[in-house]
VEXDREN-2710 file (C-alpha; in Angstrom, 1 decimal):
% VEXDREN-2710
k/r/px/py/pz
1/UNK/0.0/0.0/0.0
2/UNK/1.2/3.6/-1.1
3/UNK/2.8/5.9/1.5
4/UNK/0.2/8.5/2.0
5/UNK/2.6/11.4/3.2
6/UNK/4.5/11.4/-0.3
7/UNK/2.0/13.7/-1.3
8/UNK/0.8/15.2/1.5
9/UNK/4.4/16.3/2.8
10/UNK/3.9/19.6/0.4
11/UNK/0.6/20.5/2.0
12/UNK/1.9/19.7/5.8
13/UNK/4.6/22.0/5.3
14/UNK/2.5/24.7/3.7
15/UNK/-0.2/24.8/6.7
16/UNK/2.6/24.8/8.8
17/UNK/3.8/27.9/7.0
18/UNK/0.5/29.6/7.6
19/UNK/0.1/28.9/11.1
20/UNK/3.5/29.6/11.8
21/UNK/2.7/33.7/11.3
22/UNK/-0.8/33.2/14.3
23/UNK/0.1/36.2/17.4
24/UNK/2.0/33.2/19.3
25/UNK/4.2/35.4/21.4
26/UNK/5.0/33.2/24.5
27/UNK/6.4/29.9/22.6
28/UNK/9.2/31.3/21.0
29/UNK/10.0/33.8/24.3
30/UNK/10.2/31.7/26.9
31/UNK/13.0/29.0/27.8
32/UNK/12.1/25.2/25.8
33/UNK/13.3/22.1/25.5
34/UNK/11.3/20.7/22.4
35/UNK/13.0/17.6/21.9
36/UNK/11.1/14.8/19.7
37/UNK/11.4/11.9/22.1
38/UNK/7.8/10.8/23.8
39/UNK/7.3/10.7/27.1
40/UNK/4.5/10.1/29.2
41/UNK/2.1/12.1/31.3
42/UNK/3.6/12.7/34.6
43/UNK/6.8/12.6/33.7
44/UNK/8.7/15.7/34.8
45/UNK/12.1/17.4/33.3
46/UNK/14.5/18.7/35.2
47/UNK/17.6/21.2/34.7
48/UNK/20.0/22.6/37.0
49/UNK/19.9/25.7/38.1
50/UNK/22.7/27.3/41.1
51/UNK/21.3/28.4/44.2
52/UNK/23.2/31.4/45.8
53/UNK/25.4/31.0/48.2
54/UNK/26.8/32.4/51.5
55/UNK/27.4/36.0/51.4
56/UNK/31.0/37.4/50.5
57/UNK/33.5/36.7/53.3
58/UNK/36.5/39.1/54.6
59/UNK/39.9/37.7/53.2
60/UNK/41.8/35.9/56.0
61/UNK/45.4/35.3/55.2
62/UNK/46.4/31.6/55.8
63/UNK/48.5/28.7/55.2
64/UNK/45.9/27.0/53.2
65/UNK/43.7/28.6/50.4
66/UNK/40.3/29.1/51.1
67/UNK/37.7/26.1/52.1
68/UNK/34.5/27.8/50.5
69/UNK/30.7/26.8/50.7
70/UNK/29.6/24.0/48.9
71/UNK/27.7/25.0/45.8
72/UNK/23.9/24.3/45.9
73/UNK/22.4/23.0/42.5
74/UNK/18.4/23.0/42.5
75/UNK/16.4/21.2/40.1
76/UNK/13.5/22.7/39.1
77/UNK/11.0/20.5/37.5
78/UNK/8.6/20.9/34.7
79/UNK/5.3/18.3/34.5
80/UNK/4.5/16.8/31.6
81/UNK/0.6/17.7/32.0
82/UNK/-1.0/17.8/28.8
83/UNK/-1.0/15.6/25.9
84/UNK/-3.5/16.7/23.1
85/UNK/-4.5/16.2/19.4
86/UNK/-6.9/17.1/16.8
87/UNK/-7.9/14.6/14.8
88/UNK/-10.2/15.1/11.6
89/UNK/-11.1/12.3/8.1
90/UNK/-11.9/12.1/5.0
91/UNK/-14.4/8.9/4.0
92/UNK/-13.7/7.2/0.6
93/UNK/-16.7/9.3/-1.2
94/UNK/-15.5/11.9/-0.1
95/UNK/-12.2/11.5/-1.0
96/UNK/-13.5/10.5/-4.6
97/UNK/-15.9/13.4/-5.0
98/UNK/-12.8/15.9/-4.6
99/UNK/-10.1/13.9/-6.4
100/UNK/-11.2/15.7/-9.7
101/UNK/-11.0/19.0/-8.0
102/UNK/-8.1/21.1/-6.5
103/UNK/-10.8/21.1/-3.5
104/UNK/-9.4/18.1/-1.7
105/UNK/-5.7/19.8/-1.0
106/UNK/-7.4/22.9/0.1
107/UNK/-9.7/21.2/2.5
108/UNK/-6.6/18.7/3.4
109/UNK/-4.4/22.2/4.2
110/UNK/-7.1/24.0/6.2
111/UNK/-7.4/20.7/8.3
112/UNK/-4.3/20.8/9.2
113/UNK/-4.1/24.4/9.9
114/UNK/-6.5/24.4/12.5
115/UNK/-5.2/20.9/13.9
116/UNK/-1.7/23.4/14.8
117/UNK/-3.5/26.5/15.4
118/UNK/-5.5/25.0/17.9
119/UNK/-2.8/23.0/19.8
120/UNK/-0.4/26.0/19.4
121/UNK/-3.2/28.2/21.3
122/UNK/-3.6/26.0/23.9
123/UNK/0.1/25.9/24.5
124/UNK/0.3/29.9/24.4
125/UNK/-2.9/29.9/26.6
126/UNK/-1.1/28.1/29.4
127/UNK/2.0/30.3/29.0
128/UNK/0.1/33.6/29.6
129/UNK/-1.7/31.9/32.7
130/UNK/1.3/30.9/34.6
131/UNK/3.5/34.6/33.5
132/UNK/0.6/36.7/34.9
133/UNK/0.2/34.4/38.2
134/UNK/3.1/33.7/39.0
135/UNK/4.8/37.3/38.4
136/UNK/6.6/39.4/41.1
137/UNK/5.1/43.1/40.7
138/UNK/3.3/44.9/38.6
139/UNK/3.6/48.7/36.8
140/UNK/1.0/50.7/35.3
141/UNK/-2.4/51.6/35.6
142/UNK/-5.4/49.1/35.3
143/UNK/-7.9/49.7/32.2
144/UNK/-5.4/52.1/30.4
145/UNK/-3.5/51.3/27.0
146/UNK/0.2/51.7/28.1
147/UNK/3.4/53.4/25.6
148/UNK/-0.2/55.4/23.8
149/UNK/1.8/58.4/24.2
150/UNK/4.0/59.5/21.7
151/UNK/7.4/59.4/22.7
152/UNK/7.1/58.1/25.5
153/UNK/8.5/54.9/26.4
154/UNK/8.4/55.2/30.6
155/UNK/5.9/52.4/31.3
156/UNK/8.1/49.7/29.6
157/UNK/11.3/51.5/31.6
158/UNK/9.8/51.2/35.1
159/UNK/8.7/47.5/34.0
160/UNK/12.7/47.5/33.2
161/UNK/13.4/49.0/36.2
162/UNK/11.7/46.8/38.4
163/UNK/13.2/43.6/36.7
164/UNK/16.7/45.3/37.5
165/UNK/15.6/46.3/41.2
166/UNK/15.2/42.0/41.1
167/UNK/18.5/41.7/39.9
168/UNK/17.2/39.9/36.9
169/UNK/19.9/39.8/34.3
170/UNK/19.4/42.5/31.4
171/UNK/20.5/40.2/28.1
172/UNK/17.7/38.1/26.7
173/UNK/15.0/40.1/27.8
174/UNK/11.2/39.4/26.5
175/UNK/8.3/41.1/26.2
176/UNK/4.7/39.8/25.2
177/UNK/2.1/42.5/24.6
178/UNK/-1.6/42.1/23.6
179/UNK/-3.1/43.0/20.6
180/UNK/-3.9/46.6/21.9
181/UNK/-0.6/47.2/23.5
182/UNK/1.1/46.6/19.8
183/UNK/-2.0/48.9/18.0
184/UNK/-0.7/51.9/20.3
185/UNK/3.1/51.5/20.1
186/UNK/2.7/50.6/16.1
187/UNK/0.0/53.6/15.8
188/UNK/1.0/56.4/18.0
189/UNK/5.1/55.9/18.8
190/UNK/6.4/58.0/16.0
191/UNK/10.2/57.1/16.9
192/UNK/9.0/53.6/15.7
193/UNK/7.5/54.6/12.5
194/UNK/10.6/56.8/11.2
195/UNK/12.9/55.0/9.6
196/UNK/15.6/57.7/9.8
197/UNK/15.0/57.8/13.9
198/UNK/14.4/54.0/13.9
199/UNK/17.1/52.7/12.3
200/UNK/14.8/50.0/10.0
201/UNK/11.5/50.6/8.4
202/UNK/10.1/46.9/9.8
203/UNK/7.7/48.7/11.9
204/UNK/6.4/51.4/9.2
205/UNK/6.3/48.5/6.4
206/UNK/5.5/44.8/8.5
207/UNK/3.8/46.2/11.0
208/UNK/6.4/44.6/13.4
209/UNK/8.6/46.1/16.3
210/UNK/11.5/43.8/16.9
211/UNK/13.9/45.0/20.4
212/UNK/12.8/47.6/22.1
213/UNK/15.0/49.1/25.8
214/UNK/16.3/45.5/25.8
215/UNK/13.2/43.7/25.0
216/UNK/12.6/41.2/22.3
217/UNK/9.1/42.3/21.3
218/UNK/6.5/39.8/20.8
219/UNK/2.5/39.7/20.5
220/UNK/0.0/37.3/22.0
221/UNK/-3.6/36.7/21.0
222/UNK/-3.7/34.6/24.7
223/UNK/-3.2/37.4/27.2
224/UNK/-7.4/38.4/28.1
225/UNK/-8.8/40.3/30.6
226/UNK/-8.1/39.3/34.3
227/UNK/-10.6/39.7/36.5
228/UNK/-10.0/40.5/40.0
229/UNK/-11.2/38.9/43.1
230/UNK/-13.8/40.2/45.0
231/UNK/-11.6/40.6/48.2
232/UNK/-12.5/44.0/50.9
233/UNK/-11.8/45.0/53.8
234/UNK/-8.7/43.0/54.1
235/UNK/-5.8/44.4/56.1
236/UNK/-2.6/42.3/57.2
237/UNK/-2.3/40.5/60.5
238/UNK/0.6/41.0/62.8
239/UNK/4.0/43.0/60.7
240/UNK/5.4/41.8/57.6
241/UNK/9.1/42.2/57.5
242/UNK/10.9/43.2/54.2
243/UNK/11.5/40.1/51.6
244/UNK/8.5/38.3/53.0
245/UNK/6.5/36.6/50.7
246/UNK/3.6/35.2/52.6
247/UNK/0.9/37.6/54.0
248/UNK/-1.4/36.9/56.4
249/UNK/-5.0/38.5/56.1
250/UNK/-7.5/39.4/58.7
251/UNK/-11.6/40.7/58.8
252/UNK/-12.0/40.9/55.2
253/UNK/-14.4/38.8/53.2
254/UNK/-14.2/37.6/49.3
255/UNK/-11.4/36.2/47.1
256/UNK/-7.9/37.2/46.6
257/UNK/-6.9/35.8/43.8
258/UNK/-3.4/34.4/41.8
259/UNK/-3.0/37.2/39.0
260/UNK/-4.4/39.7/41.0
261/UNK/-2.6/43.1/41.5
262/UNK/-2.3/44.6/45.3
263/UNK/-1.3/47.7/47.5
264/UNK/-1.2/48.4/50.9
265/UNK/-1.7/51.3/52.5
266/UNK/1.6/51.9/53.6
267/UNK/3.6/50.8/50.3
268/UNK/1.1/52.4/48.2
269/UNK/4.1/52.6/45.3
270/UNK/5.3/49.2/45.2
271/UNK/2.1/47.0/43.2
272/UNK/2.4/43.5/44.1
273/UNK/1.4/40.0/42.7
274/UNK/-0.4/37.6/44.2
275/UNK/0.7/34.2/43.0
276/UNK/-1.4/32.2/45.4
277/UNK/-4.7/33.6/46.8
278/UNK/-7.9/33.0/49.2
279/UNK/-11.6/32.6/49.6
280/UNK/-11.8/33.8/52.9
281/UNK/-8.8/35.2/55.4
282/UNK/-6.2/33.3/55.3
283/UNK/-2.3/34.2/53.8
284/UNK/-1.4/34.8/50.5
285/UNK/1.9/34.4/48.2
286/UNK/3.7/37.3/46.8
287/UNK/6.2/36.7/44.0
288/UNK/9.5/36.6/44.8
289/UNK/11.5/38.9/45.8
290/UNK/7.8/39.6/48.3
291/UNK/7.7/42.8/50.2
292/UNK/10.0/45.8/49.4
293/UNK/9.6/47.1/52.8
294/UNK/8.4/46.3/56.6
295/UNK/4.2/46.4/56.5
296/UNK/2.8/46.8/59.7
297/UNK/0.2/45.1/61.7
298/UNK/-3.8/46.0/60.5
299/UNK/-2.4/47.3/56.7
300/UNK/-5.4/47.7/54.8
301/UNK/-5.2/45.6/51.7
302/UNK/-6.4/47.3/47.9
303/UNK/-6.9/45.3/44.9
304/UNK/-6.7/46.6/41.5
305/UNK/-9.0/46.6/39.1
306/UNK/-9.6/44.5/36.2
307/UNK/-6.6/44.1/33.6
308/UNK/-5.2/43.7/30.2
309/UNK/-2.1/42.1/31.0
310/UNK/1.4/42.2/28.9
311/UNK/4.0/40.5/30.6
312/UNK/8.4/41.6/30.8
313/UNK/10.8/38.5/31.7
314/UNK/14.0/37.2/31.2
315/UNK/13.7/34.1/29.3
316/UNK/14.9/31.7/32.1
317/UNK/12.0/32.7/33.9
318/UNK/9.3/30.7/32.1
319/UNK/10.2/27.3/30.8
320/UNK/8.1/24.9/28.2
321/UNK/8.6/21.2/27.7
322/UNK/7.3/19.5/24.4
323/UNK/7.5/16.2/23.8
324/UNK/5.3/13.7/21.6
325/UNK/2.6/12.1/23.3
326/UNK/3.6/8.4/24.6
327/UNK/3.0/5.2/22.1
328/UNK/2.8/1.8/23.1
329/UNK/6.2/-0.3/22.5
330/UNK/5.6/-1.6/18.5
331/UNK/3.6/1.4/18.3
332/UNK/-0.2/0.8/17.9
333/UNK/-3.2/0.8/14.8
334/UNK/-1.0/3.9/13.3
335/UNK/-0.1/3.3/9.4
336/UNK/2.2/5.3/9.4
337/UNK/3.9/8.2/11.4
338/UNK/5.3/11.2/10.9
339/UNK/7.2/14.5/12.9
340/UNK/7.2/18.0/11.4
341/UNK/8.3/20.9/13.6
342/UNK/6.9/24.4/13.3
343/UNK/10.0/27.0/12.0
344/UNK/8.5/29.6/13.6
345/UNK/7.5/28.3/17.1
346/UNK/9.5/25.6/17.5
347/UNK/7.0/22.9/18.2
348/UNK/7.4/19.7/17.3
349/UNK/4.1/17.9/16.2
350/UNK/3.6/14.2/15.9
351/UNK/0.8/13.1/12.6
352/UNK/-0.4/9.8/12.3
353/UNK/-2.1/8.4/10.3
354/UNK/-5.0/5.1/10.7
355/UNK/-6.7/3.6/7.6
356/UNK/-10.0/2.6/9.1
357/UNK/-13.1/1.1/7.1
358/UNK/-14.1/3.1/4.6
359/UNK/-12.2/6.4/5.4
360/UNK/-9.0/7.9/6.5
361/UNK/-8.4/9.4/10.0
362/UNK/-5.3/12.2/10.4
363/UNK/-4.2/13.0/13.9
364/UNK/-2.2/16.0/14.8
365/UNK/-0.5/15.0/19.0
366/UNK/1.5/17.4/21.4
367/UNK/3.0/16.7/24.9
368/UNK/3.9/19.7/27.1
369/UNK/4.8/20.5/30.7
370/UNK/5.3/23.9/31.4
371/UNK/6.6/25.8/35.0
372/UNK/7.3/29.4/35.8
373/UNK/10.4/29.1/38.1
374/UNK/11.8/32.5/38.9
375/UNK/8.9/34.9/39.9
376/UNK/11.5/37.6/40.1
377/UNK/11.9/37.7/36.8
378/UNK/8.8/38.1/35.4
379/UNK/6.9/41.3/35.7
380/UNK/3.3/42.7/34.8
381/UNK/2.5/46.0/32.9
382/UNK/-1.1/46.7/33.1
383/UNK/-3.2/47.4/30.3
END
């Protein structure tokens, strides 16, 4: 029997092309290891990562050079969590009503672009959910398009600044904006749109930004609306010391939730993330590096309002694991099997493909695990 991908192979790679330009802006920003083996759910990846030591010590002449700490290697672990596929077929009528037509690669093509787009969203989807709730603070102003005025580039500074403040390195820096973010900077920045000021006409001709202060630019269709909790009266119980995370909250009523935005009343400049939240008092989680200063005892609490979030980070920040999904040893009904990886992204996606009676099935599998692992990296500009 004839090897059906010889000619679908031209198609694959053509909806792959098509695809490959959807507002993914996460996937190619954050930290992957996409490697084609399979691996099952549960499974978790690990990669070292060097824990600071003790602090600097005074220089002690001796007989013997120094002795040192030992040096502390963590492992942070991703999950493989999610293994998913679209699967779609063509019966044999079908396929012999279009084989006279140029219908049949079309339909074929646009099968397979939704098959990536799909998986590809969901991907980007959990990207965006674990940057905006598991980031350290925020900048900004809730409900207002930020960099919408011309020449003025200060709210993606102070998101620069407070990365930096972190001691987040300052190469391989990424930004992810929404859809309304990019319409202001690509609309109203005017710096962007000279070419003579610019240095390249990308933005004026394609409609795309590139770096920007440091930032790789990118744009997600993934990043919606967060909606605060429905936490008041909240105010802190007993003193918080500086570089706390964990906040204990008294009186109030409602939820506190991960994503959302906080104040208190006496570090009214510094807007904190919540990364792990309540339903009634109880303590939540900032993100690392917590509280910039002491709080004191009976603090009243503020939560911002709803948000458009774009998210700043240094790429080590956020890390995705792809794999394809598991397969029984001798592999199972499959007639035949194939990997294609996305140019754009990075993915890799596994197609099978299973003769059955009276039609052909295509199925389009991902694995992927994915872990924000250094909250102090990762910041929020509201939108």
């Amino acid at each position: 029997m004839g090897n059906i991908f010889n000619g679908l192979i031209p198609t694959i790679m053509l909806a792959l092309d098509t695809v490959g330009r959807e507002q993914v802006g996460f996937i190619p920003a954050v930290l992957k290891d996409t490697g084609a083996e399979q691996a099952a759910i549960g499974q978790q990846i690990t990669w070292p990562v060097v824990v600071p030591g003790d602090d600097p010590a005074d220089i002690v002449p001796a007989a013997t050079g120094p002795a040192g700490s030992d040096t502390s290697v963590g492992a942070p672990a991703a999950t493989i969590s999610k293994a998913k596929s679209k699967t779609f077929y063509l019966t044999g009528e079908e396929l012999k009503g279009l084989s006279q037509t140029s219908a049949k690669a079309t339909i074929v093509q646009n099968s397979f672009e939704n098959a990536f787009r799909a998986l590809g969203n969901m991907i980007e989807a959990d990207l965006a959910t674990e940057a905006i709730t598991h980031a350290s603070r925020a900048f900004g102003t809730a409900g207002a398009t930020p960099l919408a005025t011309n020449g003025d580039l200060t709210d993606l500074s102070n998101v620069a600044k407070i990365l930096k403040d972190n001691g987040c390195p300052t190469s391989d820096l990424q930004a992810v904006f929404n859809s309304t973010t990019i319409a202001a900077l690509t609309g109203k920045q005017s710096i962007l749109l000279k070419a003579n000021e610019a240095g390249s006409d990308q933005t004026l001709r394609e409609g795309t930004i590139g770096r920007l202060l440091k930032f790789d630019v990118h744009e997600s269709g993934q990043l919606s609306t967060h909606s605060k909790g429905t936490g008041a009266s909240y105010v802190t119980s007993g003193a918080t010391a500086k570089g706390v995370e964990a906040i204990a909250l008294i009186t109030g009523t409602g939820t506190v939730l991960a994503g959302d935005v906080v104040t208190f009343a006496a570090d009214a400049n510094n807007k904190y993330v919540v990364n792990n939240g309540i339903a009634a008092p109880g303590t939540i989680t900032l993100g690392n590096p917590g509280a910039r200063m002491i709080i004191p005892t009976g603090n009243a609490l503020t939560i911002s309002g709803d948000y458009a979030p774009n998210v700043a980070f240094h790429r080590s920040a956020i890390f995705l694991a792809t794999r394809l999904p598991a397969a029984p040893d001798g592999g199972d009904a499959a007639d035949e099997v194939m990997v294609v990886t996305d140019p754009i992204t990075g993915l890799s996606f596994e197609i099978r493909v299973y003769r059955q009676y009276r039609r052909v099935a295509y199925e389009v599998g991902i694995a992927w695990g994915y872990k924000a692992v250094k909250s102090e990296n990762i910041t929020i500009l509201l939108g």
